[in-house]
PDB file as gemmi writes it, atoms N, CA and C in Angstrom:
CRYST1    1.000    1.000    1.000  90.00  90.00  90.00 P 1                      
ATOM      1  N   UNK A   1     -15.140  26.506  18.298  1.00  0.00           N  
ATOM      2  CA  UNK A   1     -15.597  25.233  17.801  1.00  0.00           C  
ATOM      3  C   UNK A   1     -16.876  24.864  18.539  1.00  0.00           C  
ATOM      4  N   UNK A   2     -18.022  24.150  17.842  1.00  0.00           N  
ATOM      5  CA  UNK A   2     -19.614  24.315  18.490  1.00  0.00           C  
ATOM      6  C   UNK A   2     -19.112  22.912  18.845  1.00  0.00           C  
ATOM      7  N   UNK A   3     -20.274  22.338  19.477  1.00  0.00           N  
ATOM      8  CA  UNK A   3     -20.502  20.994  20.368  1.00  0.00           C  
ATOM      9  C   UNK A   3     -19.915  19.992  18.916  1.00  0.00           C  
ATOM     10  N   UNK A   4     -21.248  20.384  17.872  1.00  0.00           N  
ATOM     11  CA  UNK A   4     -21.381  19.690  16.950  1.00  0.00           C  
ATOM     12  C   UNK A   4     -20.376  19.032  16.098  1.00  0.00           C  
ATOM     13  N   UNK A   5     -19.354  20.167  16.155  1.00  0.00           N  
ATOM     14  CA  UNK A   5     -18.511  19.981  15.170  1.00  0.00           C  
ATOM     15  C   UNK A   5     -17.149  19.227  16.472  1.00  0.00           C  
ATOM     16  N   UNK A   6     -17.132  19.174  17.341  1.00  0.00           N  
ATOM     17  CA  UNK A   6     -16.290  18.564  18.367  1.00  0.00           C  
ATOM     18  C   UNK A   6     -16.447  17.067  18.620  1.00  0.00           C  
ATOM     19  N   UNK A   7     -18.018  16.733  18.257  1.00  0.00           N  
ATOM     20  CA  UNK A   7     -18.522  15.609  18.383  1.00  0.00           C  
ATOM     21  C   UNK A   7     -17.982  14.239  16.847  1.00  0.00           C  
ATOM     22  N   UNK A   8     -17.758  15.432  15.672  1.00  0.00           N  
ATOM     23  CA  UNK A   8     -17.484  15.387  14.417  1.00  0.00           C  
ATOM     24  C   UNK A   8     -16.143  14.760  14.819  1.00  0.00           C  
ATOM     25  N   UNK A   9     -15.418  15.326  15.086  1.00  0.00           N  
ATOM     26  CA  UNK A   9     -14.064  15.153  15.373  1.00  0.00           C  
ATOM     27  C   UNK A   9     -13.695  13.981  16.184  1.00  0.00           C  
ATOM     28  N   UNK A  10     -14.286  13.663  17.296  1.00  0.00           N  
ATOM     29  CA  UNK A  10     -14.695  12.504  18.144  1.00  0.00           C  
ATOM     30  C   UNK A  10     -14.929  10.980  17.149  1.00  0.00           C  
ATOM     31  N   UNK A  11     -15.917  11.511  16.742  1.00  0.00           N  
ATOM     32  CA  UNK A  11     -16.045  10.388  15.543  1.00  0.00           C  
ATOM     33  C   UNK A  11     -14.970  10.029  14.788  1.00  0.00           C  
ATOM     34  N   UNK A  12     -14.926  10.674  14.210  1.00  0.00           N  
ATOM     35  CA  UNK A  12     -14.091  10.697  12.853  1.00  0.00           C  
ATOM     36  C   UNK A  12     -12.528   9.867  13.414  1.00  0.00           C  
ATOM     37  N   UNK A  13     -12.074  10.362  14.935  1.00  0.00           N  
ATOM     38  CA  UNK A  13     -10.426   9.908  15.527  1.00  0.00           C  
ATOM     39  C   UNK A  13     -11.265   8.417  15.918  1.00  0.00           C  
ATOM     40  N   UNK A  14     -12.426   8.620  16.200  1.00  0.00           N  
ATOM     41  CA  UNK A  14     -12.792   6.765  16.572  1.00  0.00           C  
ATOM     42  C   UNK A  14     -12.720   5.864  15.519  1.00  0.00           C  
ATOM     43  N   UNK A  15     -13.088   6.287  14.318  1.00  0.00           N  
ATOM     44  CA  UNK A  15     -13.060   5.211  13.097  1.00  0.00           C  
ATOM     45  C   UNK A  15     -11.957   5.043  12.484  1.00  0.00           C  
ATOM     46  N   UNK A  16     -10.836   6.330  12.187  1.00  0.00           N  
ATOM     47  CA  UNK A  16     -10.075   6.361  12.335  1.00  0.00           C  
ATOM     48  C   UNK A  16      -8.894   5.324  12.607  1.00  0.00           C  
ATOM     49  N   UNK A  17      -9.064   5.271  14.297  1.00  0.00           N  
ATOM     50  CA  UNK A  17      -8.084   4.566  15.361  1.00  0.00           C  
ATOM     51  C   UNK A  17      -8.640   3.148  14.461  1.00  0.00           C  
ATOM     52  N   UNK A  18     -10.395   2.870  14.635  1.00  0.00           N  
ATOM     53  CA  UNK A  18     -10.680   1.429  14.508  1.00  0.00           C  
ATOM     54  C   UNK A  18      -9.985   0.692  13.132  1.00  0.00           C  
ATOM     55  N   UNK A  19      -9.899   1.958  12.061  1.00  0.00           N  
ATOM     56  CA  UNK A  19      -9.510   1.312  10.701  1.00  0.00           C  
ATOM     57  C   UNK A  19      -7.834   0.949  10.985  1.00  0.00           C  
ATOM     58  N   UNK A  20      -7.359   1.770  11.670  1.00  0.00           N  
ATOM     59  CA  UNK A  20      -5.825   1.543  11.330  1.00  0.00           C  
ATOM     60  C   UNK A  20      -5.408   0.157  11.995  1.00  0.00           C  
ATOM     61  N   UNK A  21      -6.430   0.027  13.373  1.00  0.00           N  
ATOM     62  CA  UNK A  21      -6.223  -1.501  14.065  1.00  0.00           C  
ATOM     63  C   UNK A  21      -6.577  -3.057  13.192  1.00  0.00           C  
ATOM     64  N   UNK A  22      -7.668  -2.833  12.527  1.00  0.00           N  
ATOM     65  CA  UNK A  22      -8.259  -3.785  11.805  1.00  0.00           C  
ATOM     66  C   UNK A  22      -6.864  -3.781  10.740  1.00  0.00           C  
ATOM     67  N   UNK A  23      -6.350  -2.319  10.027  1.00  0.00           N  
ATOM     68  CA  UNK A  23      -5.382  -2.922   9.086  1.00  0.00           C  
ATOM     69  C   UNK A  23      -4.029  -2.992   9.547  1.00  0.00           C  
ATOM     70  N   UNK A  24      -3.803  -3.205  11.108  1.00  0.00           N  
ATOM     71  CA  UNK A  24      -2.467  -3.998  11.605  1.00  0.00           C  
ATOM     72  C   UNK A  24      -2.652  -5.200  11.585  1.00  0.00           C  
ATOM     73  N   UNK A  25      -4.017  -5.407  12.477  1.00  0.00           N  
ATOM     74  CA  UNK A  25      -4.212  -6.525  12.498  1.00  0.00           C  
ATOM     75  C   UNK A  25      -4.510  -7.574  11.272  1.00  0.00           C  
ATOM     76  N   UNK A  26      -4.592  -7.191  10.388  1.00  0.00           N  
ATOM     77  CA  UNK A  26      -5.421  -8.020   8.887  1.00  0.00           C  
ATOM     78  C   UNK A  26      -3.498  -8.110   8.726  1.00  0.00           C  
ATOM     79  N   UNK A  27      -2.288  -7.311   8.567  1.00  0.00           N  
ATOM     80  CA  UNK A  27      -1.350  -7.457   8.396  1.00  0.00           C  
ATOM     81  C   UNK A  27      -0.491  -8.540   9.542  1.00  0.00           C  
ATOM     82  N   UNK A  28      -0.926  -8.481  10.682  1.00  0.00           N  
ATOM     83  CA  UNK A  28      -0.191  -9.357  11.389  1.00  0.00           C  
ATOM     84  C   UNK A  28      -0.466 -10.912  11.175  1.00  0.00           C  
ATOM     85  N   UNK A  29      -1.618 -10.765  10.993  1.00  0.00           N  
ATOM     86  CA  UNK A  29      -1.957 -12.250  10.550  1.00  0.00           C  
ATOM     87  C   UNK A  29      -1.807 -12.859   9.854  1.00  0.00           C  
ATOM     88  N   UNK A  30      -1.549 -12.284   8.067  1.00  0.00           N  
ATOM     89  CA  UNK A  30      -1.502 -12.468   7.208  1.00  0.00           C  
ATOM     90  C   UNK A  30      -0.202 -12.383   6.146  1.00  0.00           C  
ATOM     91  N   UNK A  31      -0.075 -11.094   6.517  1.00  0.00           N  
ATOM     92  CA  UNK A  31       1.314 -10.787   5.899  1.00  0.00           C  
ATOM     93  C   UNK A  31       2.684 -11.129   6.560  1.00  0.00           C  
ATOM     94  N   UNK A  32       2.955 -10.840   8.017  1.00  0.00           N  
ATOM     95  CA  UNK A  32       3.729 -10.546   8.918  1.00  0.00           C  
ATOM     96  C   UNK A  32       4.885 -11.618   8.423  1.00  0.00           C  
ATOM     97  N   UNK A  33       4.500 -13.020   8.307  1.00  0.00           N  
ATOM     98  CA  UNK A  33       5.471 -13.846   8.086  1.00  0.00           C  
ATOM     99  C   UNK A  33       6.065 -14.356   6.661  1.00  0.00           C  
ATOM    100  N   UNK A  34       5.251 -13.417   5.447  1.00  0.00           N  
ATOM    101  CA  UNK A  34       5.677 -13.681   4.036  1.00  0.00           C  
ATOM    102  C   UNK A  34       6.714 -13.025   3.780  1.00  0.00           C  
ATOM    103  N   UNK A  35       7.784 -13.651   2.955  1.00  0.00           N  
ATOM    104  CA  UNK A  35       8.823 -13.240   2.681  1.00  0.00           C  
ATOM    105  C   UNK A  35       9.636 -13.397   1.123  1.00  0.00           C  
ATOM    106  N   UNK A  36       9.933 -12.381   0.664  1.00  0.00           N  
ATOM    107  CA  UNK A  36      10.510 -12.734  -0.686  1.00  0.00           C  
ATOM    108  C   UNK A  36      11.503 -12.704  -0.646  1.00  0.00           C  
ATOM    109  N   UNK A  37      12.554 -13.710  -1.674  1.00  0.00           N  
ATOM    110  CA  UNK A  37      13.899 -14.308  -1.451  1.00  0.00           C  
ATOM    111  C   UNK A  37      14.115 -13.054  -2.648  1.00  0.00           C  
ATOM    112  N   UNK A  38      14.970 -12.527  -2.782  1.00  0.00           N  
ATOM    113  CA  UNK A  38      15.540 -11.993  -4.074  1.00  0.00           C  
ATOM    114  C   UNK A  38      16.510 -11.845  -4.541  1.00  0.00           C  
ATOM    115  N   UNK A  39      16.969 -12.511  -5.534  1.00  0.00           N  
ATOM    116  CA  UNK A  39      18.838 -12.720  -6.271  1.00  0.00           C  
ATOM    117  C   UNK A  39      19.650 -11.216  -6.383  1.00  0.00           C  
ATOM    118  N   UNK A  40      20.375 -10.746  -5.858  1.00  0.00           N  
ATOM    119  CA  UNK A  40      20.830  -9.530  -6.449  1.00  0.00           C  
ATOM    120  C   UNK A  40      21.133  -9.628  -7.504  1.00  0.00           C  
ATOM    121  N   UNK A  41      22.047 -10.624  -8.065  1.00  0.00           N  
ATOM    122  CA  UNK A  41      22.458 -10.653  -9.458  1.00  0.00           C  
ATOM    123  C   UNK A  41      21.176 -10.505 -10.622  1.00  0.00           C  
ATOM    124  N   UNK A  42      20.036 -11.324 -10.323  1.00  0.00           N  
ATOM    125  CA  UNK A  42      19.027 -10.915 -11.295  1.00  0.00           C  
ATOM    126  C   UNK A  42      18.131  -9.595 -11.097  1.00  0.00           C  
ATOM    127  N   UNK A  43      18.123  -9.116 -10.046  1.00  0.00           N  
ATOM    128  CA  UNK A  43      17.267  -7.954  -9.648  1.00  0.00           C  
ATOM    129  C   UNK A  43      18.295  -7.075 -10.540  1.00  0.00           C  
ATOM    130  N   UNK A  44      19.735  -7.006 -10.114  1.00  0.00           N  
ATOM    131  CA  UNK A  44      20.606  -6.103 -10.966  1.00  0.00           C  
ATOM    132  C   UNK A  44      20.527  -6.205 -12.944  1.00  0.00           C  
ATOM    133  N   UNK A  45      20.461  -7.231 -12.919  1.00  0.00           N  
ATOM    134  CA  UNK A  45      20.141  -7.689 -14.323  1.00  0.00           C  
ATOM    135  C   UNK A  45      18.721  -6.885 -15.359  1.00  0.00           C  
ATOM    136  N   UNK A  46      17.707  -7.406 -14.056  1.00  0.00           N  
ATOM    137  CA  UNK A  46      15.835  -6.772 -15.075  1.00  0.00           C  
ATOM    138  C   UNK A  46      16.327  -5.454 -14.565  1.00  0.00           C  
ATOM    139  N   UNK A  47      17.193  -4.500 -13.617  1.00  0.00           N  
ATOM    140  CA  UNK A  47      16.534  -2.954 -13.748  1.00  0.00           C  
ATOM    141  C   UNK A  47      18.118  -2.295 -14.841  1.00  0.00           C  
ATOM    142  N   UNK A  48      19.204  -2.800 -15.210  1.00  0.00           N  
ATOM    143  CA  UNK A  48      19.996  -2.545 -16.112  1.00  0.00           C  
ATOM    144  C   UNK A  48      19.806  -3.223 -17.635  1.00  0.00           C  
ATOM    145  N   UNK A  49      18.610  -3.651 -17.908  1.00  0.00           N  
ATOM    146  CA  UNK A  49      18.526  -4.494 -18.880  1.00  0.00           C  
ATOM    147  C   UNK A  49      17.623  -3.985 -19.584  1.00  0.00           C  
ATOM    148  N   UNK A  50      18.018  -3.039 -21.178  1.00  0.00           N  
ATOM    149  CA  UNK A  50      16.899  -2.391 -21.772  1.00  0.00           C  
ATOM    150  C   UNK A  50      15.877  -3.139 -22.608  1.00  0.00           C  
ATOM    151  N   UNK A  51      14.637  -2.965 -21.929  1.00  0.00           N  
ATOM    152  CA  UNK A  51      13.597  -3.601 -23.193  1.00  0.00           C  
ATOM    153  C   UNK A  51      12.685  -2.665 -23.724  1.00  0.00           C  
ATOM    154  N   UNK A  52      12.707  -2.885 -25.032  1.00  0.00           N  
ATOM    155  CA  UNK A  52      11.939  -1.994 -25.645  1.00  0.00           C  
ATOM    156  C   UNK A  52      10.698  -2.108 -25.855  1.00  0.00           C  
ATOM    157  N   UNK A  53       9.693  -0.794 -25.392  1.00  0.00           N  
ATOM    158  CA  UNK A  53       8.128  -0.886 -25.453  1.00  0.00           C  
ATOM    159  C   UNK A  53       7.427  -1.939 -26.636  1.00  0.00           C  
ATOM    160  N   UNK A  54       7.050  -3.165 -26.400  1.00  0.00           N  
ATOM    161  CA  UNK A  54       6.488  -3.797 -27.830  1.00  0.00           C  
ATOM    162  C   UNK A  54       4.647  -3.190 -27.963  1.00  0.00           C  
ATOM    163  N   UNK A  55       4.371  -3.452 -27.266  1.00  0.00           N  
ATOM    164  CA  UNK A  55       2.711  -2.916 -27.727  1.00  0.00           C  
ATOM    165  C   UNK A  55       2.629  -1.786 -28.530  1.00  0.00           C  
ATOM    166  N   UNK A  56       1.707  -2.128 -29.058  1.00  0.00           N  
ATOM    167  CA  UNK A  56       1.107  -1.310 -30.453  1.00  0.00           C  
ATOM    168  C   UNK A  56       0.668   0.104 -29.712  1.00  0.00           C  
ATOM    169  N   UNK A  57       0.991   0.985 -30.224  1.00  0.00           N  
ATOM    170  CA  UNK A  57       0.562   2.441 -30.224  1.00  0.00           C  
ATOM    171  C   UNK A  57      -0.709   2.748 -30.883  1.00  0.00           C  
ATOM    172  N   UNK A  58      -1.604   3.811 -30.749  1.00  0.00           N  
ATOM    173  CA  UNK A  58      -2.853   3.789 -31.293  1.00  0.00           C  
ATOM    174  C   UNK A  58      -3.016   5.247 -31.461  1.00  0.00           C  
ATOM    175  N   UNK A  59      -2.884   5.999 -32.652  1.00  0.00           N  
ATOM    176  CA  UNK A  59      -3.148   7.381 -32.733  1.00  0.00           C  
ATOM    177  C   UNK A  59      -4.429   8.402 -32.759  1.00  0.00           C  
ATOM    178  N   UNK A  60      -4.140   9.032 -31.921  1.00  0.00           N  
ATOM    179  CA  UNK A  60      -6.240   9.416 -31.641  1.00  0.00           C  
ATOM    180  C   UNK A  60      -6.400  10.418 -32.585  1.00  0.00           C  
TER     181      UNK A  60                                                      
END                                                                             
């Protein structure tokens, strides 16, 4: 491995590290404390409950 391409690598784990911090951090601030309530009875309901495709089909 040349200098060049070591230096590549250097980089690349620095922006890297910086992106994954910025997107904890953009999550701790923001997201960390939102919360969705969800009914089992209706969650069980919309994924056992057949609906049929209505939009129009379009034949090419």
């Amino acid at each position: 491995m040349h200098f060049s391409d070591k230096t590549l690598v250097r980089k690349l784990a620095i922006v890297l590290v910086l992106k994954l911090t910025v997107l904890m951090a953009l999550w701790w601030f923001f997201v960390r404390e939102n919360r969705v309530a969800v009914d089992e009875n209706s969650a069980a309901t919309q994924l056992l409950t057949f609906t049929p495709d209505t939009t129009p089909r379009t034949q090419p």
